[in-house]
C-alpha positions as CSV (number, residue, x, y, z in Angstrom):
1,X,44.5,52.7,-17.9
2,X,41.0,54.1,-19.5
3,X,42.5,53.3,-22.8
4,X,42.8,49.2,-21.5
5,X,39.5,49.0,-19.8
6,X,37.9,50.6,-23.3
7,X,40.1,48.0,-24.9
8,X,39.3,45.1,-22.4
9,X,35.3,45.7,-22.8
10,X,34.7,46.1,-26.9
11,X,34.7,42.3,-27.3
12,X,31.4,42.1,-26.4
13,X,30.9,45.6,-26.3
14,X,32.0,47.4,-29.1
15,X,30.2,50.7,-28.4
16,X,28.9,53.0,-30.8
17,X,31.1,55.8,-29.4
18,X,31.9,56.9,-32.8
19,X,31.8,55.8,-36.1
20,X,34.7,54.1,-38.0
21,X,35.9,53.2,-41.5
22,X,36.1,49.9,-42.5
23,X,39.4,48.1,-43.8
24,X,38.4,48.1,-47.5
25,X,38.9,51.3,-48.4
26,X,36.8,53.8,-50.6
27,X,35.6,52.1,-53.5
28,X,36.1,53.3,-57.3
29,X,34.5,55.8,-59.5
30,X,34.2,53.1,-61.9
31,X,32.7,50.7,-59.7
32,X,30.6,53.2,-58.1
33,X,29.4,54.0,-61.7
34,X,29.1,50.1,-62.3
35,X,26.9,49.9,-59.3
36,X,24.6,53.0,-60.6
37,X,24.1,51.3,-64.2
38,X,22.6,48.5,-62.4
39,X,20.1,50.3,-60.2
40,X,20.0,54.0,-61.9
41,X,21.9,56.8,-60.5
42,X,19.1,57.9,-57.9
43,X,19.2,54.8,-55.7
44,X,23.8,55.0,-55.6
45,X,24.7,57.2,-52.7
46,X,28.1,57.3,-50.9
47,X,27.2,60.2,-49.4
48,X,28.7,59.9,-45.6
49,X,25.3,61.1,-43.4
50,X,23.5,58.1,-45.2
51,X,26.6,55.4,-44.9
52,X,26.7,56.2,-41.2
53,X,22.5,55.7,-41.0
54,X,23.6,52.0,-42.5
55,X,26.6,51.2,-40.2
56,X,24.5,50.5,-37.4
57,X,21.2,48.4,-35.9
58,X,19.9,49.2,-32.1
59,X,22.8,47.2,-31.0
60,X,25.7,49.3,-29.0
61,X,28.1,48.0,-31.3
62,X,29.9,50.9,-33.0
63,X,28.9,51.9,-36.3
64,X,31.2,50.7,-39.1
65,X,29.4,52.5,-42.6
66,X,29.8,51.2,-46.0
67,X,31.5,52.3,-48.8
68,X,28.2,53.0,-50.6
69,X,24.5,51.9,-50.3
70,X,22.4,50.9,-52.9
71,X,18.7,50.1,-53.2
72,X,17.3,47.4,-55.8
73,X,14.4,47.5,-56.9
74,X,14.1,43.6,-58.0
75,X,15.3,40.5,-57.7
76,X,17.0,41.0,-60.8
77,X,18.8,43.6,-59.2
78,X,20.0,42.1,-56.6
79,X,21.2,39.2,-58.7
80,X,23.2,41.6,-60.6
81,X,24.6,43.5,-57.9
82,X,25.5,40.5,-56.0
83,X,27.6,39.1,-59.3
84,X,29.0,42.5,-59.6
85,X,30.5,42.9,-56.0
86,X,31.4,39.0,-55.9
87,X,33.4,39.4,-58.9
88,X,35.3,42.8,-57.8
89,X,35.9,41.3,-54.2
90,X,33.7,44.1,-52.2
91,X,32.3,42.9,-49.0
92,X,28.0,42.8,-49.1
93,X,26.1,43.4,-46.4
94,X,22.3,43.0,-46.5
95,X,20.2,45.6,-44.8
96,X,16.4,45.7,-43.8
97,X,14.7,47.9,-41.0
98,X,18.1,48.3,-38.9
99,X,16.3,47.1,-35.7
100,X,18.5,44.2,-35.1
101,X,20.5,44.1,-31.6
102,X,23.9,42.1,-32.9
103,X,25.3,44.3,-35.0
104,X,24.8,42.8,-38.1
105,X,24.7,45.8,-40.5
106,X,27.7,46.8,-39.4
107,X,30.2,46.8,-42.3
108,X,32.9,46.0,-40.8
109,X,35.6,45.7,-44.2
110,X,33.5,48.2,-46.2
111,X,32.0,47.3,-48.9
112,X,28.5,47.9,-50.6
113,X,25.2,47.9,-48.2
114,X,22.1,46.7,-50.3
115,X,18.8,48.3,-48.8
116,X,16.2,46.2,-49.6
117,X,13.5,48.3,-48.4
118,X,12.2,49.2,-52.1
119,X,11.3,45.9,-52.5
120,X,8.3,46.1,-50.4
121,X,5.5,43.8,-52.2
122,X,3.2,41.6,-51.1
123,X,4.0,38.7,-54.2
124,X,1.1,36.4,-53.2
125,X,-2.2,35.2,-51.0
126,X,-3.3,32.1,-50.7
127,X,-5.7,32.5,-48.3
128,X,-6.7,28.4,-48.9
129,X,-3.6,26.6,-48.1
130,X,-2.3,29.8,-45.1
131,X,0.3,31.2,-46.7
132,X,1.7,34.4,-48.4
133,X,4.8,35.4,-50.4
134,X,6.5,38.9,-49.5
135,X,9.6,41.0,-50.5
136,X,12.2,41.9,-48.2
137,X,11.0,45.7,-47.6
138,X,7.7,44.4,-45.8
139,X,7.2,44.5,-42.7
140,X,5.0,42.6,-40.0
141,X,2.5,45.1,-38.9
142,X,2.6,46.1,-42.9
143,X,1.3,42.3,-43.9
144,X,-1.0,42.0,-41.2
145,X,-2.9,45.1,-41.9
146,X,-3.2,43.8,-45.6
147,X,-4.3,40.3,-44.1
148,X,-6.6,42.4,-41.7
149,X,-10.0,41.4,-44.2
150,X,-9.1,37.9,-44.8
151,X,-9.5,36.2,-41.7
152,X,-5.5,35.3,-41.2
153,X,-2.8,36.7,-39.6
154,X,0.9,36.4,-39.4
155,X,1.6,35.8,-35.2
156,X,5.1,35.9,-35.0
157,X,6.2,39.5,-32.9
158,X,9.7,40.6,-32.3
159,X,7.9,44.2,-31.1
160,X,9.9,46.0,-33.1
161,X,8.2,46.5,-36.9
162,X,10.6,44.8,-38.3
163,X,10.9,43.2,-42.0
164,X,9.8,40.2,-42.6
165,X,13.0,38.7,-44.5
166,X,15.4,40.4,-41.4
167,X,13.5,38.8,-39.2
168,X,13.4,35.2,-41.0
169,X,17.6,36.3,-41.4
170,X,17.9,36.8,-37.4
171,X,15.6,33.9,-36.6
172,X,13.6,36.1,-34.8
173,X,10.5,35.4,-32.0
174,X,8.9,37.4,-29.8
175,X,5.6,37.2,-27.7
176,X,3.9,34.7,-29.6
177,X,6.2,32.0,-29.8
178,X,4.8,29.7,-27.0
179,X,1.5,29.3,-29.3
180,X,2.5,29.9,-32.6
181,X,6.3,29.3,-32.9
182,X,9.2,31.1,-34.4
183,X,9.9,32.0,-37.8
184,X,12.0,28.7,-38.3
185,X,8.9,27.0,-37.8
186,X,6.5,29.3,-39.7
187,X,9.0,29.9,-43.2
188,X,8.0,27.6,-45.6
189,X,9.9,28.6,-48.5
190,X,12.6,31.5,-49.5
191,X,14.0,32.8,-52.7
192,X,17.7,33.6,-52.1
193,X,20.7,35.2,-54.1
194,X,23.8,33.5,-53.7
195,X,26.6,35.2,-53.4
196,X,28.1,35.2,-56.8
197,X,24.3,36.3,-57.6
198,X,22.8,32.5,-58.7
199,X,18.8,32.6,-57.6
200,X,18.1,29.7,-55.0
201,X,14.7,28.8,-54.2
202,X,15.2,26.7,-51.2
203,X,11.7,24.6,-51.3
204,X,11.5,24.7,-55.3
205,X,10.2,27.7,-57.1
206,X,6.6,28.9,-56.2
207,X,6.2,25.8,-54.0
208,X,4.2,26.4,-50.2
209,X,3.5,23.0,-49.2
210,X,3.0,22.8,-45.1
211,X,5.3,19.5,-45.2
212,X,8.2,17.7,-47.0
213,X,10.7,14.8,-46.4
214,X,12.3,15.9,-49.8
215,X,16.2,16.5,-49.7
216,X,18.5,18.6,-47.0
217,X,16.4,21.6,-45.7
218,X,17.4,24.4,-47.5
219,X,15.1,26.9,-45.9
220,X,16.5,26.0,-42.2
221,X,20.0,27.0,-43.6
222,X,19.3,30.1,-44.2
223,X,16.8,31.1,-41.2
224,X,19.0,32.4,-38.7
225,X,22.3,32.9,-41.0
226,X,22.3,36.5,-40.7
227,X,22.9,37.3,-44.2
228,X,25.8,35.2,-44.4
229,X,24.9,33.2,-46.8
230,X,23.0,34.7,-49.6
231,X,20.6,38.1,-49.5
232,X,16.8,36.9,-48.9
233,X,14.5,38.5,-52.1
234,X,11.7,37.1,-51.3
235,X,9.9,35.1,-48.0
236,X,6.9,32.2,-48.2
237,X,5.3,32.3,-44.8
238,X,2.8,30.6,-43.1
239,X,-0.3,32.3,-42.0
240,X,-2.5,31.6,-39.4
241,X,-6.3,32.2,-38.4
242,X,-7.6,35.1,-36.5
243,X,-8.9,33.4,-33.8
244,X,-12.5,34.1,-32.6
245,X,-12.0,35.6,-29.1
246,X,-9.0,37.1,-27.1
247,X,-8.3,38.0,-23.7
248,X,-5.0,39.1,-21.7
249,X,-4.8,39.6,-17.9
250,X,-2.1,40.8,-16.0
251,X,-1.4,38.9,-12.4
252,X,1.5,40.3,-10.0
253,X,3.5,37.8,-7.1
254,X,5.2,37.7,-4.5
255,X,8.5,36.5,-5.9
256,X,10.7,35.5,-8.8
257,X,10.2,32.1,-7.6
258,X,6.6,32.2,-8.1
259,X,5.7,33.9,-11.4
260,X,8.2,31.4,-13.0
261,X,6.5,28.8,-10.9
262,X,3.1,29.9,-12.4
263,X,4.5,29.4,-15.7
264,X,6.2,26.0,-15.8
265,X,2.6,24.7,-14.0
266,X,0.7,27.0,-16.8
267,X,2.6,24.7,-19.4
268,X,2.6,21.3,-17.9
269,X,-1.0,21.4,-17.5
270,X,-1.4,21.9,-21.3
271,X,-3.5,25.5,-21.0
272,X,-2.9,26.7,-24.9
273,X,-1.7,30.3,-23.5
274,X,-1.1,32.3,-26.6
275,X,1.5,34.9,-24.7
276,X,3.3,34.9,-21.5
277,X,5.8,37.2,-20.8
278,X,7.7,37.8,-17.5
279,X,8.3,41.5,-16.2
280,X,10.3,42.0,-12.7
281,X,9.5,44.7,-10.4
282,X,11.8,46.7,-11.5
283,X,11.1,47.0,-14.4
284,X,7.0,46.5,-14.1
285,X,7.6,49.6,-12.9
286,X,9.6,51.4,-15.3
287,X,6.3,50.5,-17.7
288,X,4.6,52.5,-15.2
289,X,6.3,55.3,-15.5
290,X,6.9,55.0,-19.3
291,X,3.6,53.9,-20.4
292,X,1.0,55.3,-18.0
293,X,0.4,51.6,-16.3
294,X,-0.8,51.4,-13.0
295,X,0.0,47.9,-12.3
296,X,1.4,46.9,-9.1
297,X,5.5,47.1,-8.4
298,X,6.3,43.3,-8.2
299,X,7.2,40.6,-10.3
300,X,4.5,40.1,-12.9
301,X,3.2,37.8,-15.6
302,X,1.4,39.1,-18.8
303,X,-0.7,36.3,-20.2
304,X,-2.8,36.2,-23.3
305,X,-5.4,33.8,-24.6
306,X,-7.0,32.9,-28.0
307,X,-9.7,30.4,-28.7
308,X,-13.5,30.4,-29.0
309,X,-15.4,32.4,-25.9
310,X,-15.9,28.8,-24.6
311,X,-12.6,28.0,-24.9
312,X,-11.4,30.8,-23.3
313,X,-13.5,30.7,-20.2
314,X,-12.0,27.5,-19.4
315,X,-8.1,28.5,-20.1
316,X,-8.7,31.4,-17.7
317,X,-10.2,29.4,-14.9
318,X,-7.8,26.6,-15.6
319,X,-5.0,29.7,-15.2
320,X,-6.6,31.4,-12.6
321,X,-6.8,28.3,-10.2
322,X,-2.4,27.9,-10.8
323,X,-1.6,31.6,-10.4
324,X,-3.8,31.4,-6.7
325,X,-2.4,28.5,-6.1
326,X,1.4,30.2,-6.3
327,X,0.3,33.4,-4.2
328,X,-0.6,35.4,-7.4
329,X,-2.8,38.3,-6.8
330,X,-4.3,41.7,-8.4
331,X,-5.6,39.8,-11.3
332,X,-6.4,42.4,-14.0
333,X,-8.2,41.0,-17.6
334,X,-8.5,43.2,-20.7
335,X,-11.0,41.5,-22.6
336,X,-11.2,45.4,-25.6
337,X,-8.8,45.4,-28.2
338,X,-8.2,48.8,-27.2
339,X,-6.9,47.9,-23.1
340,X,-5.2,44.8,-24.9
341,X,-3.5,47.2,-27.5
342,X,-2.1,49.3,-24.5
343,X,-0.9,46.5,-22.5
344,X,0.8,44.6,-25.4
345,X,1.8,48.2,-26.4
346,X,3.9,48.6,-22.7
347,X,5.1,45.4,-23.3
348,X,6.7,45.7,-26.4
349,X,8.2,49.1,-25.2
350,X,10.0,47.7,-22.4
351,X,13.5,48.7,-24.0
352,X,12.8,52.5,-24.0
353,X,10.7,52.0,-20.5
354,X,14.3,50.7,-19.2
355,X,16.0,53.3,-20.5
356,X,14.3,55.8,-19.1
357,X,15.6,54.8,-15.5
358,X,18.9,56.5,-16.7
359,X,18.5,59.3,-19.4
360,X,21.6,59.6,-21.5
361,X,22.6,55.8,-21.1
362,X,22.8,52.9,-23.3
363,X,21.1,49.9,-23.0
364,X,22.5,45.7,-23.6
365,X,20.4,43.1,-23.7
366,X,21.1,39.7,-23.4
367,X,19.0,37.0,-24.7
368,X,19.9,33.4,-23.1
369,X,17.3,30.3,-23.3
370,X,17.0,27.3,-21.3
371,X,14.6,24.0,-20.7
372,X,11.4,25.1,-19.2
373,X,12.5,22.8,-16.3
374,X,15.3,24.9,-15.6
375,X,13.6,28.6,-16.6
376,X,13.3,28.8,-12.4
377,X,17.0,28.1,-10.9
378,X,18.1,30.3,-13.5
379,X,15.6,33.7,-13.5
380,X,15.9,33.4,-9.6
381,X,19.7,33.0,-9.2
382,X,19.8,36.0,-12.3
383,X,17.9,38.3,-10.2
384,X,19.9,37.6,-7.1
385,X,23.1,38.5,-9.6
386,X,21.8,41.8,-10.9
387,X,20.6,42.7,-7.5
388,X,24.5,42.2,-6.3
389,X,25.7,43.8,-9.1
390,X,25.2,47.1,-8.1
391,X,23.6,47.4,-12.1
392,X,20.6,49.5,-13.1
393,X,18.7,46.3,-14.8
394,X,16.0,44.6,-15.7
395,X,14.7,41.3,-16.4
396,X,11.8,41.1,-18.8
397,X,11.5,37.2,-21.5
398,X,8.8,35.3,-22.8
399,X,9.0,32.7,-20.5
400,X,6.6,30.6,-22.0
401,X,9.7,29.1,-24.2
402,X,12.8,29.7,-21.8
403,X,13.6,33.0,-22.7
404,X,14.1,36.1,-21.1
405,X,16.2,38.9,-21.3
406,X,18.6,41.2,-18.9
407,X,18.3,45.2,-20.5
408,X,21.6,46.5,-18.9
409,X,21.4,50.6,-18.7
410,X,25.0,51.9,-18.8
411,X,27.1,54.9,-19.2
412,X,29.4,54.5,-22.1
413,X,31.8,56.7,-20.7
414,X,32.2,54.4,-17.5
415,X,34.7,51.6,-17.8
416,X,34.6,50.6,-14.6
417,X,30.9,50.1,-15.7
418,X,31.2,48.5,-18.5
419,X,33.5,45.9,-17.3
420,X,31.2,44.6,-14.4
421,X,28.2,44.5,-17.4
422,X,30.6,42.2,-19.4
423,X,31.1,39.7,-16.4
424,X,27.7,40.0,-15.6
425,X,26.4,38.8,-19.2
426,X,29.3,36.1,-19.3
427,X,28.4,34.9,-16.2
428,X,24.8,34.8,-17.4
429,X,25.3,33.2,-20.8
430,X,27.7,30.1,-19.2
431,X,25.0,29.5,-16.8
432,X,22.8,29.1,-19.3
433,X,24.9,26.6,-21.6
434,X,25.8,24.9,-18.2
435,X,22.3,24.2,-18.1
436,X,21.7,22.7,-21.9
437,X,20.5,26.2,-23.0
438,X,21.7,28.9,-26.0
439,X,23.4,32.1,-25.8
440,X,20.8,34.0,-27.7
441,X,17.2,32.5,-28.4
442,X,16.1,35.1,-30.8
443,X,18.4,38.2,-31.4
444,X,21.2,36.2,-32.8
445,X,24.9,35.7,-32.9
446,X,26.2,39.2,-34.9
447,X,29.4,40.8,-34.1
448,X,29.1,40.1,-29.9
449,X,28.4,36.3,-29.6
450,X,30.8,34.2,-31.8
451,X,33.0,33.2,-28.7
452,X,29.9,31.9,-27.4
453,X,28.6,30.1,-29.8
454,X,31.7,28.2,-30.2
455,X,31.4,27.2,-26.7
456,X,28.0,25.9,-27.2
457,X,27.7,23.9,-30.2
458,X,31.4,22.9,-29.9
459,X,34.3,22.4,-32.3
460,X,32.8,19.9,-34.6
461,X,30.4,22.4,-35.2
462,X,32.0,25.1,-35.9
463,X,34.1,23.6,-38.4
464,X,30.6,22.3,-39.9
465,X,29.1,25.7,-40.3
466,X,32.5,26.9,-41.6
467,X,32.4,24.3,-44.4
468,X,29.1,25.4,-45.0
469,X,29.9,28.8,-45.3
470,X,33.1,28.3,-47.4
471,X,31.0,26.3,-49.5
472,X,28.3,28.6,-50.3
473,X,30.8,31.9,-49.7
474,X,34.3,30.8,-50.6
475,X,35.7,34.5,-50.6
476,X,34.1,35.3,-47.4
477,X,31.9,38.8,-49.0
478,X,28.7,38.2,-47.6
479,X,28.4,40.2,-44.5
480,X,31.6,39.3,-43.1
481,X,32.8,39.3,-39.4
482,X,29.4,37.9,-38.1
483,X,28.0,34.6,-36.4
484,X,31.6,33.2,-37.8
């Protein structure tokens, strides 16, 4: 019987219990040689300690290493080793930082994993027209401390430090996406190798306009395709200005129903809030524990602002007045960079604040996005579903766009367990399609979600993405088994 529960909960669960070899089999000395004579000897290893660190992300998907991982040092490189693997018929599998939550490192045929963390330059400035042109190995907090003299910054904030490219490949978010956006709206341009190692520039080469009605949009493809499509060498991005002042504030409420309240008033009265992010009491007090917090236990909004000081004075008595107004209270501003810093900072550690409740557990997250209009019924019905559970959980999102997550924190071992967090995160997701939203508004499809995104964009297009894919990828080598 525990044999058919573990069977019965790896479809969307495929735990990281151990780690397993994929279906391809070891590769060649001659290849393996092949693969050294195109990057040197030194950056080759098949070596099984390091294939294992490469056959997983954060996810709890079970690690699946490669055959071998190599690391480029140039585009040219990549090119090469892209025709080289194409040509032999060995699976490819693009890897950055590893702090995905999908599973899409996993190697799940073998094959060759290409670490494109050498490739860590900054390419290009231009401070003039806000934008910048990095390699694959940087990462955000590694651009914005180079932009930190030049007035700009690059807003867009997963939490983890993640590469810039992996997080254009995942379509990532995070806290600043009510103001600033996501990276599909702040990539303006990417250099690409195509499978069979052609070089696509998907804008033109070296071009950074901020607009264009020219042709199919190239760059969209490939933001969100999860290395699918092509490896990403090199990322145009659009910066943004420091702005002059900043202030958060943290407000607890009575109720679900209020904080999300708060927020849909918040939006439709137009107040330019830079963050907002939702916290329950549950966890809001797990970042007490974990972070040395001493916010009040109840359901909680963290807001921030940006704007000139005049500016700001009127967003927060704009904000002020709608939080009262909903039966917000303890009203707590951090107007230092260093009380911002350790807010934002307990924020962005939620994950390992929520895993704290159990030691020794694992932790799913799910990721589902809806219409603001809708962000209430469903955060309010969610709670009242974890709550019945009988889960350890918490519900933490950046409401300020419709998303907000569930972390899960489960024993492996327990079956029993891991079925009831299945149903629970089914139950979630088709609630959130039922009400016109996604299954994942920032972490991605991967290994976990492919049932599900069937069921939300529908048959048509699936078989449109599949054309697509066969198009660009007509063996089916680059990083196969995910979003398809």
């Amino acid at each position: 019987m525990a044999s058919l529960l573990r069977a019965a909960t790896w479809g969307i669960f495929p735990w990281r219990g151990y780690c397993s070899r994929g279906t391809q089999g070891e590769l060649s000395e001659g290849f393996v040689e092949a693969l050294k004579a195109v990057v040197g000897s030194p950056h080759v290893t098949t070596a099984a300690v390091v294939r294992e660190q490469h056959g997983h992300d954060e996810s709890m998907h079970k690690c699946q290493p490669p055959d071998a991982v190599v690391w480029p040092q140039n585009v040219e490189q990549v090119s090469r080793l892209a025709a080289l693997c194409y040509g032999q018929g060995v699976p490819i599998i693009p890897f950055g930082s590893g702090t995905g939550l999908e599973g899409g490192v996993c190697a799940v045929q073998g094959g060759v994993c290409v670490n494109l963390t050498h490739m860590d330059r900054i390419l290009e400035l231009n401070p003039e027209d806000f934008s910048v042109v990095v390699e694959p190995g940087v990462t955000r907090k590694a651009l914005n401390s180079h932009l930190r003299d030049s007035g700009l910054w690059f807003p867009v904030d997963p939490g983890a430090d993640a590469s810039l490219c992996g997080m254009v490949a995942t379509g990532a978010s995070g806290t600043n996406a009510v103001r600033y956006g996501t990276m599909r709206d702040n990539v303006l341009n990417l250099e690409v190798v195509l499978p069979g190692g052609r070089l696509l520039h998907t804008a033109g080469p070296g071009r950074h306009f901020r607009k264009s009605a020219a042709g199919y949009n190239l760059t969209g493809l490939f933001v969100g395709s999860e290395g699918t499509l092509g490896l990403i060498t090199a990322a145009t991005l659009r910066l943004h200005p420091v702005p002059e002042a900043t202030v958060a504030a943290t407000c607890a409420f009575p109720s679900v129903q209020a904080a999300v309240d708060s927020t849909v008033h918040i939006l439709q009265a137009a107040v330019p809030v830079a963050r907002i992010e939702f916290l329950d009491d549950v966890m809001m007090d797990a970042c007490n524990r974990h972070s040395k917090l001493n916010c009040c236990v109840a359901p909680t909004l963290f807001l921030e602002f940006h704007g000139s000081e005049q500016a700001l004075a009127e967003q927060v008595q704009r904000t002020e007045e709608i939080i009262r107004h909903n039966g917000g209270s303890h009203f707590s501003w951090a107007k230092e960079a260093e009380d911002r810093s350790r807010l934002w900072a307990a924020r962005h550690n939620a994950w390992y604040a929520a895993l704290a409740l159990r030691p020794g557990c694992k932790g799913y997250s799910t990721d589902v996005c809806v219409p603001i209009s809708r962000l209430p019924e469903i955060l309010v019905q969610t709670k009242e579903d974890l709550q019945a559970s009988g889960l350890t959980g918490t519900i933490v999102g950046h409401v300020g766009d419709g998303n907000f997550h569930c972390i899960l924190v489960v024993d492996p071992e327990d079956h029993e367990e891991l079925l009831r967090v299945k149903a629970f995160a089914e139950q979630l997701v088709r609630r959130a399609l039922a009400l016109r939203g996604t299954c994942t508004g920032e972490h991605g499809i991967g290994l976990g979600k492919r049932q599900l995104l069937q069921e939300e964009v529908g048959t048509v297009g699936i078989e449109t993405m599949r054309q697509l894919k066969a198009m660009l990828d007509p063996r089916g080598l680059m990083n196969p088994g995910k979003v398809l």
